[in-house]
C-alpha positions as CSV (number, residue, x, y, z in Angstrom):
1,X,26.0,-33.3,-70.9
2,X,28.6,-31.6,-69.2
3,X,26.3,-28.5,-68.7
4,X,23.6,-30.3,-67.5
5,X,26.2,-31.6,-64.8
6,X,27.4,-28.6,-64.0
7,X,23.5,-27.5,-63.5
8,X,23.3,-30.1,-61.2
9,X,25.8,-29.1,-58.8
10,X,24.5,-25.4,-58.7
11,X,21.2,-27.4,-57.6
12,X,22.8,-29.6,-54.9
13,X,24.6,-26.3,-53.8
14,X,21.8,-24.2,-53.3
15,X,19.9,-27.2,-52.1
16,X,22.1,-27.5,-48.9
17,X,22.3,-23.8,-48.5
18,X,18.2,-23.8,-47.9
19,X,18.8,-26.7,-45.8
20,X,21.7,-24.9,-43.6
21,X,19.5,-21.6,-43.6
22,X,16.7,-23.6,-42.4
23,X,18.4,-25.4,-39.7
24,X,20.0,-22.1,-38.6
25,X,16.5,-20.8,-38.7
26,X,15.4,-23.5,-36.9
27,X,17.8,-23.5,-34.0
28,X,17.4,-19.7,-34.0
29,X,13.2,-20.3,-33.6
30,X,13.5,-22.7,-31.5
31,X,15.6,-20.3,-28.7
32,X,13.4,-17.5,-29.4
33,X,10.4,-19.6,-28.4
34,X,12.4,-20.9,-25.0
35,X,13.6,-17.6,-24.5
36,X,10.2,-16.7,-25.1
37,X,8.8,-18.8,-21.9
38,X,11.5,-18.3,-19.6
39,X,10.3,-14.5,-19.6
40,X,6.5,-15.4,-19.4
41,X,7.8,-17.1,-16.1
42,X,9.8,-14.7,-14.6
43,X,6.7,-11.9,-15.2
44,X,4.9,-14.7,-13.4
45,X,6.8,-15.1,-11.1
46,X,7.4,-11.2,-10.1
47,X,3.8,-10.5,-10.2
48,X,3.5,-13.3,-7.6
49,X,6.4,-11.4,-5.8
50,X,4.6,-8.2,-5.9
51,X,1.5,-9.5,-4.7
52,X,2.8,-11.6,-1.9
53,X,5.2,-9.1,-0.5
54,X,2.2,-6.4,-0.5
55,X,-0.2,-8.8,1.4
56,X,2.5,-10.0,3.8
57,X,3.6,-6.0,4.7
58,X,-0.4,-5.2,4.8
59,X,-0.6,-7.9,7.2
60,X,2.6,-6.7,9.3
61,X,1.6,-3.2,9.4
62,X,-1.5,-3.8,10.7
63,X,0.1,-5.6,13.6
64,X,2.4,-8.9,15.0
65,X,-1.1,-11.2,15.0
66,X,-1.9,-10.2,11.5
67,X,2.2,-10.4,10.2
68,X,1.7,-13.7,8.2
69,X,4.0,-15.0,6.0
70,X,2.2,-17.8,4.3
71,X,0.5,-14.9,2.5
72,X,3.1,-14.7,0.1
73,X,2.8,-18.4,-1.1
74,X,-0.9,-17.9,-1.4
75,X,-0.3,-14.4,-4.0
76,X,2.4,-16.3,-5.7
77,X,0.8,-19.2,-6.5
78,X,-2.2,-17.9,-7.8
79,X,-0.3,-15.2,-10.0
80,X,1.0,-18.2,-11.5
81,X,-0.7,-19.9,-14.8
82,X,-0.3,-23.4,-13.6
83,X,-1.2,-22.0,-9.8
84,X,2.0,-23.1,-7.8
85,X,5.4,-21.6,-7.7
86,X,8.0,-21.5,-5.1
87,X,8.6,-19.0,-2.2
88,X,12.4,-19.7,-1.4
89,X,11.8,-17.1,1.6
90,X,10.2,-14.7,2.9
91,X,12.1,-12.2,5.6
92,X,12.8,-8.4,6.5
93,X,12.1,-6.9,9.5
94,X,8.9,-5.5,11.5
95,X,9.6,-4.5,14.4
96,X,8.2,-7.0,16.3
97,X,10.5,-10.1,15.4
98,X,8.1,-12.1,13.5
99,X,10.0,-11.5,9.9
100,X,13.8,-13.1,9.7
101,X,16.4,-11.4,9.0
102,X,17.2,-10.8,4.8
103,X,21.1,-11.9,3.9
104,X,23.3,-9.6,1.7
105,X,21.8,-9.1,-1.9
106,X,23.7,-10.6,-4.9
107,X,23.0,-7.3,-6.9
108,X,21.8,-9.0,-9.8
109,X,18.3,-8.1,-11.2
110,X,16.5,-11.0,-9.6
111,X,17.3,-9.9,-6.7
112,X,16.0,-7.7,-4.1
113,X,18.4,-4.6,-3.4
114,X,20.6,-4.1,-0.1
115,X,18.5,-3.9,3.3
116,X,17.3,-0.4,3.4
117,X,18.1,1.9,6.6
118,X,18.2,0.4,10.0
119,X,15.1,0.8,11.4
120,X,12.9,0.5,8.2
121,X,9.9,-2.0,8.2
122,X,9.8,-4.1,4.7
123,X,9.5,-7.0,3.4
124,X,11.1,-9.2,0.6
125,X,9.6,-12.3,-1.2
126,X,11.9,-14.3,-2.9
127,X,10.3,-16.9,-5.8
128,X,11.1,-19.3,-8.2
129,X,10.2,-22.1,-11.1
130,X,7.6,-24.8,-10.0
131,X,5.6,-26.5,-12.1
132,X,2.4,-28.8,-11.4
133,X,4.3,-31.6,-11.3
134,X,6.3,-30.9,-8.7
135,X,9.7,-29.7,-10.5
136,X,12.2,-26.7,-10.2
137,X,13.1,-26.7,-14.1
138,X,11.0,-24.9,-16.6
139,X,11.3,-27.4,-19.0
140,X,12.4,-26.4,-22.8
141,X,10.1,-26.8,-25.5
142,X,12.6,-26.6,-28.2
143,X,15.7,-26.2,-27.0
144,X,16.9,-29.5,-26.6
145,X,16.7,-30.8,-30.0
146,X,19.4,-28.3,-30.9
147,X,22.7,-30.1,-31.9
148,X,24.7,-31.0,-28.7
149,X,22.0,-29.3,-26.5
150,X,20.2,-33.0,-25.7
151,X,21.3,-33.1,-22.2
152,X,19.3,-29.5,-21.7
153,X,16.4,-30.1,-19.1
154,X,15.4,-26.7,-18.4
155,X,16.1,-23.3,-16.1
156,X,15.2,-22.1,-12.8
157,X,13.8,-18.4,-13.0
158,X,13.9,-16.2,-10.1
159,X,12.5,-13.3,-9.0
160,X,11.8,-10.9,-5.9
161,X,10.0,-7.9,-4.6
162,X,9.9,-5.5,-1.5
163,X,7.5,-3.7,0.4
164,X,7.9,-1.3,2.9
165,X,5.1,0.4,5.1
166,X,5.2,3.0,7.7
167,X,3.0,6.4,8.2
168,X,2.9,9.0,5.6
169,X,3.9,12.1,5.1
170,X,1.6,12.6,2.0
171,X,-1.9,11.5,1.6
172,X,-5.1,12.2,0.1
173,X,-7.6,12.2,3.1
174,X,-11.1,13.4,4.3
175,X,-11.4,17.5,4.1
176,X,-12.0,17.6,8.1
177,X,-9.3,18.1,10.5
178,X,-8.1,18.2,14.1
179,X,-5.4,19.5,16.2
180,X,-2.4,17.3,17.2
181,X,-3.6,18.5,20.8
182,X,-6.9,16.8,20.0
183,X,-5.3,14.2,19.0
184,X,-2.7,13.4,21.3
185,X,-5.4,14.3,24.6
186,X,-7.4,10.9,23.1
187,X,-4.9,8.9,22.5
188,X,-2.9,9.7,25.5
189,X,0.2,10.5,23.7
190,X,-0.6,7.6,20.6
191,X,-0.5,4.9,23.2
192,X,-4.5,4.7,23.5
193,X,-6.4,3.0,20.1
194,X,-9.3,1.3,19.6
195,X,-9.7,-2.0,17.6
196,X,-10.1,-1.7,13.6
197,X,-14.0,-2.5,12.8
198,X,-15.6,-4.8,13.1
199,X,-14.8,-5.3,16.5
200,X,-16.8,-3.1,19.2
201,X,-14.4,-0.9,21.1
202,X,-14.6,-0.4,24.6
203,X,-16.3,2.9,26.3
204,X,-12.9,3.6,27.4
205,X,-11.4,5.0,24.0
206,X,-14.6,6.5,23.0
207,X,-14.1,10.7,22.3
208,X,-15.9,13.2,21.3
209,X,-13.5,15.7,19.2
210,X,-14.7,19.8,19.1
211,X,-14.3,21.0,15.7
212,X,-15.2,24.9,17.2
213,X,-15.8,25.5,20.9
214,X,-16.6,29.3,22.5
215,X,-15.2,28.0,25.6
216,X,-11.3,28.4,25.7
217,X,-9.8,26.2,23.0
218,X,-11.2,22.8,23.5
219,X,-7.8,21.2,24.2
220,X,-6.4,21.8,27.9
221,X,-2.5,21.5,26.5
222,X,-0.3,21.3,23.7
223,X,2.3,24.3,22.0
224,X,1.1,27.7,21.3
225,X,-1.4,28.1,18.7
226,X,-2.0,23.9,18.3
227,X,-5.7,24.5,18.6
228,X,-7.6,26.2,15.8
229,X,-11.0,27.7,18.0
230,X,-11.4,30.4,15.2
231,X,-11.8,27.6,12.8
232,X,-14.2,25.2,11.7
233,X,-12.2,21.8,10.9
234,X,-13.2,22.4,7.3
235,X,-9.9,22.3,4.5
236,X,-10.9,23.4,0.8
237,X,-11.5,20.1,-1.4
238,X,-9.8,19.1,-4.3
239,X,-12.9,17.8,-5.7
240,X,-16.1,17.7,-5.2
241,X,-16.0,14.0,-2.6
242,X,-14.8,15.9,0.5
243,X,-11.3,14.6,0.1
244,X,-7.9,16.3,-0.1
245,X,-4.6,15.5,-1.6
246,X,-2.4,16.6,1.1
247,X,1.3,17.0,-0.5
248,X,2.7,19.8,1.6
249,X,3.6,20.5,5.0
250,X,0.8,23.0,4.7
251,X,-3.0,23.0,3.9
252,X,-5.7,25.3,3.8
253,X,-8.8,26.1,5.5
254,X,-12.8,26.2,4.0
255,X,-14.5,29.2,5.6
256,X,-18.1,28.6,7.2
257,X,-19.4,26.5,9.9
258,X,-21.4,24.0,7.8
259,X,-20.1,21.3,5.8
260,X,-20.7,20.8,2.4
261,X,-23.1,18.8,1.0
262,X,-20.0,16.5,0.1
263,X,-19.0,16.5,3.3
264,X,-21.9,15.7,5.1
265,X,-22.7,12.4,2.2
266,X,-19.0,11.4,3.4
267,X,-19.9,12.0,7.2
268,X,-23.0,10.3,6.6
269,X,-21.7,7.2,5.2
270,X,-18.7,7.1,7.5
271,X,-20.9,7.2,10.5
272,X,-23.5,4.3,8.7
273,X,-21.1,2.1,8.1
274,X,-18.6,2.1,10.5
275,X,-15.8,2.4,8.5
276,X,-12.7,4.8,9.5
277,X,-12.0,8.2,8.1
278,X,-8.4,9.3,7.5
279,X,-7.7,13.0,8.8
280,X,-4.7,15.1,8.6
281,X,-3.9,16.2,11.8
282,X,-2.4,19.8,12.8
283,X,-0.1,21.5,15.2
284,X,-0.3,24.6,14.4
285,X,-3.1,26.8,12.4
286,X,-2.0,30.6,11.4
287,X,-5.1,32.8,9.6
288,X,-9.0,33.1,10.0
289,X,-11.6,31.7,7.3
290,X,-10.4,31.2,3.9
291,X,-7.2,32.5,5.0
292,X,-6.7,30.2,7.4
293,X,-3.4,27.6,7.0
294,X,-3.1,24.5,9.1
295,X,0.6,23.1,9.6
296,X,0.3,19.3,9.3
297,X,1.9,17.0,11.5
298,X,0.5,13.5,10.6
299,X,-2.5,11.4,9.5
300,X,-4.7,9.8,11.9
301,X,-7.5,7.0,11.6
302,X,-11.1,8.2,13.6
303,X,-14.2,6.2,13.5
304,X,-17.3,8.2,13.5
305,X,-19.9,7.0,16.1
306,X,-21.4,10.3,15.8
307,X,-21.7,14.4,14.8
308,X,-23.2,17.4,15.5
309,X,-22.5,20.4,12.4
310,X,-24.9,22.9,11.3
311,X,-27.5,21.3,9.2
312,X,-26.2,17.9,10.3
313,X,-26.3,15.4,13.3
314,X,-26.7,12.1,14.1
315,X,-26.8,10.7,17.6
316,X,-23.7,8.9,18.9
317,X,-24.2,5.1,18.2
318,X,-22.1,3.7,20.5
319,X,-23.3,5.9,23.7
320,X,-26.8,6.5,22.6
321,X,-26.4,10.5,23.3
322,X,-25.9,13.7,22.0
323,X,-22.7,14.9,23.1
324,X,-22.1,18.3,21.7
325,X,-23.7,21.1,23.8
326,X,-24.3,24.8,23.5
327,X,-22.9,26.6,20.1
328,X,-20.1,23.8,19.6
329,X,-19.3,21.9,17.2
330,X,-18.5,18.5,17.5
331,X,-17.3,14.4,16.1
332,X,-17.2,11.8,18.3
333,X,-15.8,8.4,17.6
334,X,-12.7,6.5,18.7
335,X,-9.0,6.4,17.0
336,X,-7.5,3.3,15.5
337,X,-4.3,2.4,13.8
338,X,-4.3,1.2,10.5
339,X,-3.8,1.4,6.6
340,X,-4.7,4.6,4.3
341,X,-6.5,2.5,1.3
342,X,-4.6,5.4,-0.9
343,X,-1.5,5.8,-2.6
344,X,0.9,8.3,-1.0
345,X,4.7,8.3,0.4
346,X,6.3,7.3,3.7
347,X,8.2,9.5,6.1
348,X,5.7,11.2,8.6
349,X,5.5,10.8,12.3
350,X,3.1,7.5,13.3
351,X,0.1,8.1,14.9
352,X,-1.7,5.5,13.7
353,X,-2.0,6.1,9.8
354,X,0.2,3.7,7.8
355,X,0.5,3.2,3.9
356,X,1.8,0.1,2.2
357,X,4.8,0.6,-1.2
358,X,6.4,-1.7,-3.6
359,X,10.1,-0.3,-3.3
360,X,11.9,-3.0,-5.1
C-alpha cells in the first residue's frame, strides 16, 4: 500500500507541474497574441502616417490653396482595418504659413526626428489608437485575465511620418532639353507660370522654345555658352521611352536633327493630351553631336501646345498656328510648376519642378 501511495504523490506532483507549465504557457500565449496586435496597430497606424503626410506635402508643394491638412485624417483612416484612427496633429512648415509649427521631438521611435534645417519644407503626421467605437485604448484580448493584470484596459499606439518636398537635383525626365536662357527669357526669371492642366492658360505665358535656330542663338541673354545652337535638344535615352535618368551634374547629347521614333510617340502623346513633360534644363553645353555635354542646372515643367521637328509637327493648339519658320526647329507650350510623378532626390535650384520624399 505504501507504494501505491507513494505512486500517488509522483502523480499529484507531475499533475501540478502540467498545470503550472500550462498556466505559464498560457500567460506567455496570451502576451504574445496582445503583443501581437499592438504591432498590427502600430504598422496601421504608420502606414496611415505615411500616406497622409505624402498627400498633405503633395498638396503643399503644389501650392498654399492646395496645402490641406485634413488629407492626413482621410489616408489615415482608411489605412486603418476598422477605417478611423487618430491624427493628434498635423504641422511643419511650407513656406506660406498654412502648416504650424512642429514642437521638440521626444527621440523615441514613435516619434518624428528633430525639425530638419531652417528653411526646409516638410511635413509630420502624428497618429494614434481609435477604434470604431470611439476609444483611444486598443483593447487586450488576453491580457487581462492574467493574474493581477484585471485592471488592464488596453494601450495607446503611436506613430509618425515626414515628408519633405522641394525641386530636385536628380530626376529621370523626357530626353529633350533647353537652355536655362530659354528658360528663364519665358518665365521671366521663374516668376511667370502657367496654371497646371486642366485649366486653360492665358495667351500671355504661351512660348514657343527653339530647339536649333541658324539665326544667332535663339536666346537674346544669359552667360557664355548657355545656348546650345549647334545642338538639337536631343540627350541619349536610357531606354527605349525617350526618358532619361539624370543623376549627374552632366548629361549627354543625341546627335541628329530628328527625334526618334520614341521621342516623337512621347511628343505625340504629350501634345494630345495636355499633360506636362519634365525637362532638364541647361546652362551650359560644351561639344558638337554625340560629343556634345549639357551642364544641368534644374528641371522644369513645359506643356506642349505644339512642335515642329523633322518628320514631325503638329499645329499649335492653343494659337491655331505654326510657329516655327525657316530651317528651325521648334516646341511651343507654356511652363508650369509642379510635381515630377518620379522618384528622385531634393537639392536643386526651383524652377518649377518639385518632388515629394518620406524622410522620417
Amino acid at each position: 500500500m505504501r507504494k501505491l501511495k507513494s505512486n500517488d504523490r509522483g502523480a499529484i506532483g507531475v499533475l501540478i507541474s502540467i498545470l503550472l507549465g500550462f498556466g505559464v504557457l498560457l500567460g506567455m500565449g496570451a502576451i504574445v497574441i496582445d503583443t501581437g496586435f499592438l504591432y498590427e496597430e502600430r504598422a496601421e497606424l504608420q502606414n496611415g502616417a505615411d500616406a497622409g503626410a505624402l498627400a498633405v506635402a503633395q498638396g503643399c508643394a503644389k501650392g498654399a490653396s492646395t496645402c490641406l491638412v485634413n488629407k492626413a485624417n482621410y489616408f489615415a483612416n482608411h489605412n486603418a482595418q476598422d477605417s478611423v484612427s487618430t491624427v493628434d496633429k498635423v504641422c511643419g512648415f511650407d513656406g506660406s504659413g498654412v502648416l504650424s509649427s512642429c514642437g521638440s521631438s521626444s527621440g523615441t521611435m514613435i516619434d518624428c526626428p528633430d525639425k530638419p534645417s531652417s528653411g526646409t519644407k516638410y511635413v509630420d503626421v502624428h497618429t494614434s489608437t481609435q477604434t470604431s467605437s470611439g476609444g483611444t485604448l486598443l483593447p487586450p484580448s488576453f491580457a487581462r485575465t492574467l493574474a493581477g493584470n484585471g485592471s488592464y484596459s488596453g494601450s495607446r499606439v503611436h506613430a509618425c511620418a515626414r515628408a519633405t518636398w522641394g525641386a530636385p537635383k536628380t530626376a529621370t525626365t523626357i530626353a529633350l532639353t533647353i537652355s536655362w536662357c530659354e528658360w528663364s527669357t519665358a518665365t521671366s526669371g521663374g516668376t511667370v507660370y502657367g496654371p497646371p492642366p486642366p485649366t486653360t492658360p492665358p495667351l500671355s505665358v504661351h512660348q514657343v522654345l527653339k530647339l536649333h535656330t541658324t539665326s544667332g542663338t535663339g536666346c537674346p541673354g544669359g552667360p557664355s555658352g548657355a545656348d546650345g545652337p549647334g545642338e538639337f535638344g536631343w540627350v541619349d535615352e536610357s531606354d527605349s521611352d525617350c526618358s532619361v535618368l539624370i543623376d549627374n551634374n552632366t548629361y549627354s547629347s543625341d546627335t541628329g536633327t530628328s527625334a526618334g521614333k520614341d521621342c516623337k510617340t512621347a511628343l505625340q502623346a504629350s501634345w494630345s493630351s495636355h499633360l506636362p513633360v519634365w525637362l532638364p534644363i541647361y546652362t551650359n553645353v560644351s561639344g558638337t553631336g554625340t560629343g556634345g555635354t549639357y551642364t544641368l542646372s534644374g528641371f522644369a515643367g513645359f506643356v506642349i501646345t505644339g512642335y515642329w521637328i523633322p518628320g514631325a509637327s503638329q499645329k499649335d493648339w492653343m494659337t491655331g498656328k505654326n510657329e516655327c519658320t525657316g530651317s528651325d526647329k521648334c516646341v511651343a507650350g507654356y511652363f508650369i510648376q509642379g510635381l515630377i510623378p518620379t522618384t528622385g532626390t531634393i537639392g536643386g535650384p526651383d524652377l518649377g519642378a518639385r518632388i515629394v520624399q518620406l524622410t522620417g
